[in-house]
N, CA, C and O of each residue as an XYZ file, in Angstrom:
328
protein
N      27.098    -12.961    -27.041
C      26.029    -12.698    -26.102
C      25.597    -11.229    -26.170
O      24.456    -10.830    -25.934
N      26.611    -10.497    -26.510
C      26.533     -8.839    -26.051
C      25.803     -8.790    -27.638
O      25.068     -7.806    -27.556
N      25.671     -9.279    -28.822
C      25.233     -9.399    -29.782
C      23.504     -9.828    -30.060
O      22.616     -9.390    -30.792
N      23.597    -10.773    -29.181
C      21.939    -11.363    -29.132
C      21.108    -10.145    -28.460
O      19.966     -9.806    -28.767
N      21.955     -9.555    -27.456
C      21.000     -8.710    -26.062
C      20.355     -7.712    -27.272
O      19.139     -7.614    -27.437
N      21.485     -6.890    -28.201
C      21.031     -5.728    -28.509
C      19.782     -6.348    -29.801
O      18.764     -5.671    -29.947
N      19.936     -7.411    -30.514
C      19.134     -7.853    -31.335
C      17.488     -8.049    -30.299
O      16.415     -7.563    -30.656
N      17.661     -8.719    -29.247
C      16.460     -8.705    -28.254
C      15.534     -7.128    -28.084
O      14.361     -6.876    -28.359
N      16.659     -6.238    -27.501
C      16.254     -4.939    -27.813
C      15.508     -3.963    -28.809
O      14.654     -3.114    -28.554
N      16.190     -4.403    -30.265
C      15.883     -3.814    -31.308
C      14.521     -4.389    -31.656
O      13.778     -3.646    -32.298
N      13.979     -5.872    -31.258
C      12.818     -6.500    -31.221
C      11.818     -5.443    -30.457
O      10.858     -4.751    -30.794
N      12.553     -5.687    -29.250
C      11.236     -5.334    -28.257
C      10.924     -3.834    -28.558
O       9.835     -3.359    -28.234
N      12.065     -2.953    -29.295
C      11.837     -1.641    -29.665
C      11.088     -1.643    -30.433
O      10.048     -1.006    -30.261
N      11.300     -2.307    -31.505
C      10.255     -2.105    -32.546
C       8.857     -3.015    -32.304
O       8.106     -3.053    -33.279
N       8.401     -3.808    -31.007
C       7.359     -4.582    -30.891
C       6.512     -3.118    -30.258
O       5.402     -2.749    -30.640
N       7.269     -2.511    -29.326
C       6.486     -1.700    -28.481
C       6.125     -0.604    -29.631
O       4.962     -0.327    -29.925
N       7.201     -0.049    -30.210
C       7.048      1.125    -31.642
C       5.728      1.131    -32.188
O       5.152      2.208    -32.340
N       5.248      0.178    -32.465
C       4.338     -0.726    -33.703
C       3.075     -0.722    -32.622
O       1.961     -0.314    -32.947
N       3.382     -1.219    -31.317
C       2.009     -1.295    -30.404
C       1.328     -0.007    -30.190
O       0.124      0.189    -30.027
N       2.853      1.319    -30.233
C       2.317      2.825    -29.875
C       1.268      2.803    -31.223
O       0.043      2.820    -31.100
N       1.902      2.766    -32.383
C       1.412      3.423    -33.665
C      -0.251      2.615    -33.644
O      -1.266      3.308    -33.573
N      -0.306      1.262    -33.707
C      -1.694      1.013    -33.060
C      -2.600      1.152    -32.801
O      -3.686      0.744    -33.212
N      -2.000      2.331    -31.380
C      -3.021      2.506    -30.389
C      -2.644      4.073    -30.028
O      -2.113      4.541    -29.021
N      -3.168      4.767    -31.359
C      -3.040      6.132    -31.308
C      -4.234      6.938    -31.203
O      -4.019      8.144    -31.086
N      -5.637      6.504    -31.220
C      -6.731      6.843    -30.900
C      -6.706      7.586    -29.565
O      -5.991      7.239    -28.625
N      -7.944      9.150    -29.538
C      -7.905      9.555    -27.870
C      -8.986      9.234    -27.254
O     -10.170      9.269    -27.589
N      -8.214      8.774    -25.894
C      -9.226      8.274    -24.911
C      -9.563      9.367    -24.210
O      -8.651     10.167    -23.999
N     -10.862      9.666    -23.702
C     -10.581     10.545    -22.394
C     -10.376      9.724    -21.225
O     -10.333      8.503    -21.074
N     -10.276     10.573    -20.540
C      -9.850     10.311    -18.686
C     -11.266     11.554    -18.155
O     -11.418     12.741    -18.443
N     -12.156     10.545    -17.232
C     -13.036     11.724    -16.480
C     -12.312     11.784    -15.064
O     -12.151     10.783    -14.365
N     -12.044     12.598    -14.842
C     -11.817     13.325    -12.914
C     -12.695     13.572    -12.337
O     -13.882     13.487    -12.650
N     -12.032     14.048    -11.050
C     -13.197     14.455    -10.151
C     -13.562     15.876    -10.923
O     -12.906     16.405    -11.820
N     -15.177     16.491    -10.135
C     -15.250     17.807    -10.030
C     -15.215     18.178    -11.634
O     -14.951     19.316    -12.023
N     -15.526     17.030    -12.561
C     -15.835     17.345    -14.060
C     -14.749     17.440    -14.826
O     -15.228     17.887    -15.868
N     -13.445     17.298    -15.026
C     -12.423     17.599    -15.238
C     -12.307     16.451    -15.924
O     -12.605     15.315    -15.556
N     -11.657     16.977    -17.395
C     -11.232     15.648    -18.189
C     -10.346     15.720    -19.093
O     -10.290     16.832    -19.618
N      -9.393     14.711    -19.607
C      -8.605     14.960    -20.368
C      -8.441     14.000    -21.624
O      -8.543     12.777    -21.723
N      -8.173     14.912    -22.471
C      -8.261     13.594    -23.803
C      -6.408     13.507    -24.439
O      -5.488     14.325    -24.461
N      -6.549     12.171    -24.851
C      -5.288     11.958    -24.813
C      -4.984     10.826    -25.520
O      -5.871      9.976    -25.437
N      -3.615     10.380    -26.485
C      -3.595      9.469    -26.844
C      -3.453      7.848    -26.257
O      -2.344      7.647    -25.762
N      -4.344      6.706    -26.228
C      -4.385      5.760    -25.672
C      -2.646      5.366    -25.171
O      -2.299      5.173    -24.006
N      -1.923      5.328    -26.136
C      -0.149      4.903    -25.934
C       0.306      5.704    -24.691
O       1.058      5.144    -23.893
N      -0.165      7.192    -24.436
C       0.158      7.574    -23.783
C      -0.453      7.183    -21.882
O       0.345      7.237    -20.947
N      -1.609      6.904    -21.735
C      -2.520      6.790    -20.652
C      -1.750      5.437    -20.385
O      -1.069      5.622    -19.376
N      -1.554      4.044    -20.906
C      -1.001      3.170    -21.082
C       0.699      3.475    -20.363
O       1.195      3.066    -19.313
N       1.208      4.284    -21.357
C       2.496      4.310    -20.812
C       2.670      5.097    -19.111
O       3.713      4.813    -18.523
N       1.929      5.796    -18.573
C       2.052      6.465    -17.510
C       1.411      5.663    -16.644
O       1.567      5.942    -15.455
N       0.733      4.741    -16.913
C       0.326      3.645    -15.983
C       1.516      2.970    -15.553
O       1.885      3.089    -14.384
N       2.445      1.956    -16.754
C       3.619      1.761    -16.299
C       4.402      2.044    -15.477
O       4.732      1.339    -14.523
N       5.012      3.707    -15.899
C       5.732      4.050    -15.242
C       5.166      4.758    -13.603
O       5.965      5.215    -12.785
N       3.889      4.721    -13.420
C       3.549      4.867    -12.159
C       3.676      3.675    -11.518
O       3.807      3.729    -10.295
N       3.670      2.773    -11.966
C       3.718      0.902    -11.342
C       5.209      0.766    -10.935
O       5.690      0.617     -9.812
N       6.006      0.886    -12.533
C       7.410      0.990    -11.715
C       7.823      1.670    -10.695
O       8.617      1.113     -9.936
N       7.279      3.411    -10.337
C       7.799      4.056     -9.263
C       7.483      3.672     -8.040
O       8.152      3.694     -7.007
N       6.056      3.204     -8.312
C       5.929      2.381     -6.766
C       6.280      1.447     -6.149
O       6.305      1.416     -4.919
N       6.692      0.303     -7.079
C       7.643     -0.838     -6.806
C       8.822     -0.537     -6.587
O       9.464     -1.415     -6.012
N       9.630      0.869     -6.961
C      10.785      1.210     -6.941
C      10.857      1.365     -5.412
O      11.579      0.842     -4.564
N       9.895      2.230     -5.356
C      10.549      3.392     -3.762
C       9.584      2.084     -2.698
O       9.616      2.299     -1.487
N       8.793      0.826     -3.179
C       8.974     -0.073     -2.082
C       9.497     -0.787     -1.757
O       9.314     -1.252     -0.632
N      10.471     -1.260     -2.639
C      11.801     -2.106     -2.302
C      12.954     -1.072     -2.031
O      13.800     -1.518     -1.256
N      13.163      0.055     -2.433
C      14.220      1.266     -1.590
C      14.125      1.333     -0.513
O      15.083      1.307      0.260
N      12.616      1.464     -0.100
C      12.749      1.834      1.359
C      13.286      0.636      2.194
O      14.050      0.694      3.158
N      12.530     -0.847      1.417
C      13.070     -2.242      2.348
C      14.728     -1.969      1.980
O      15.450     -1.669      2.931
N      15.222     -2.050      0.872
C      16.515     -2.080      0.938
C      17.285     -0.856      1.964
O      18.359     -1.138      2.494
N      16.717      0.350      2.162
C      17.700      1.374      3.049
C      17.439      0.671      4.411
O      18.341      0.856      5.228
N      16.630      0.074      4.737
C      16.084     -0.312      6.128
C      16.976     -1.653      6.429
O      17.350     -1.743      7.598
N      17.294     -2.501      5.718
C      18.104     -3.668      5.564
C      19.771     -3.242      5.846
O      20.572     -3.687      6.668
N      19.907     -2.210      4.816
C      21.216     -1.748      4.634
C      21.777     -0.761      6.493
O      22.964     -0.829      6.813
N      20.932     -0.108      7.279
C      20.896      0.490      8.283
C      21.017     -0.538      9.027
O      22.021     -0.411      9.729
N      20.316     -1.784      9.268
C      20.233     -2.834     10.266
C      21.853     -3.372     10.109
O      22.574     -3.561     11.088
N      22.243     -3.559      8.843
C      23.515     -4.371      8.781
C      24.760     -3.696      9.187
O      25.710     -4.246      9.743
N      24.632     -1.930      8.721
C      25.879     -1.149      9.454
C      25.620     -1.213     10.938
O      26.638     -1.187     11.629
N      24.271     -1.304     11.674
C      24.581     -1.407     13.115
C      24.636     -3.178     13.543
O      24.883     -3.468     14.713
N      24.530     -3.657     13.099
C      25.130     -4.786     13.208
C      26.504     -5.303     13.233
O      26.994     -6.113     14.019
N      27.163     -4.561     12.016
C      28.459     -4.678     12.137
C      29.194     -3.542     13.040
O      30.395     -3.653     13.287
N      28.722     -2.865     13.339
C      29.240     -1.985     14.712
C      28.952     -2.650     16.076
O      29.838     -2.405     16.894
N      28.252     -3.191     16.400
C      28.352     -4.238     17.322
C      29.264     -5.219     17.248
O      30.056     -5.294     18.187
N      29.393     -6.341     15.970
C      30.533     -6.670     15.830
C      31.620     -6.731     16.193
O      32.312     -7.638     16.654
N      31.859     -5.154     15.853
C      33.294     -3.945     16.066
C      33.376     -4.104     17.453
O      34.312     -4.594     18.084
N      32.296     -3.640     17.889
C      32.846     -3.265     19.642
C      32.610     -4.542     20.513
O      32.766     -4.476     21.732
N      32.089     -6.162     19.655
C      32.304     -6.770     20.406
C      33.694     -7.414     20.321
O      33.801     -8.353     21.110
N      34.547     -7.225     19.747
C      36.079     -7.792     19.215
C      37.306     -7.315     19.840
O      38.398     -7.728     19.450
């Protein structure tokens, strides 16, 4: 099993590798106030991602710290009802 995972890996490494090389053309980005930046497509692409993941991250963190707080005072009630 621990054999297949890293073969899965070495796929998806080299699927994504091959998608960068691709898509190496620069795009710009226009901003506000005239401001623009040119840049390789792989890259604009990849920071989209990882802005998607951070936001999904820190919105299930916050549900999970909020879950995790309810259950220590829960079980302190527990405590002092015993």
């Amino acid at each position: 099993m621990r054999t297949l995972m890293w073969i899965f890996r070495l796929v998806l490494f080299f699927l994504l590798f091959g998608f960068a090389l691709k898509n190496d053309q620069l795009v710009e980005l226009n901003f506000f106030f005239g401001r623009q930046w040119q840049m390789p497509l792989v890259f604009v692409i990849l920071a989209a991602f990882v802005a998607g993941a951070a936001i999904g991250v820190s919105s299930t963190l916050a549900s999970l710290l909020r879950k995790r707080r309810e259950i220590s005072r829960l079980r302190r009630e527990a405590a002092k009802a015993s």
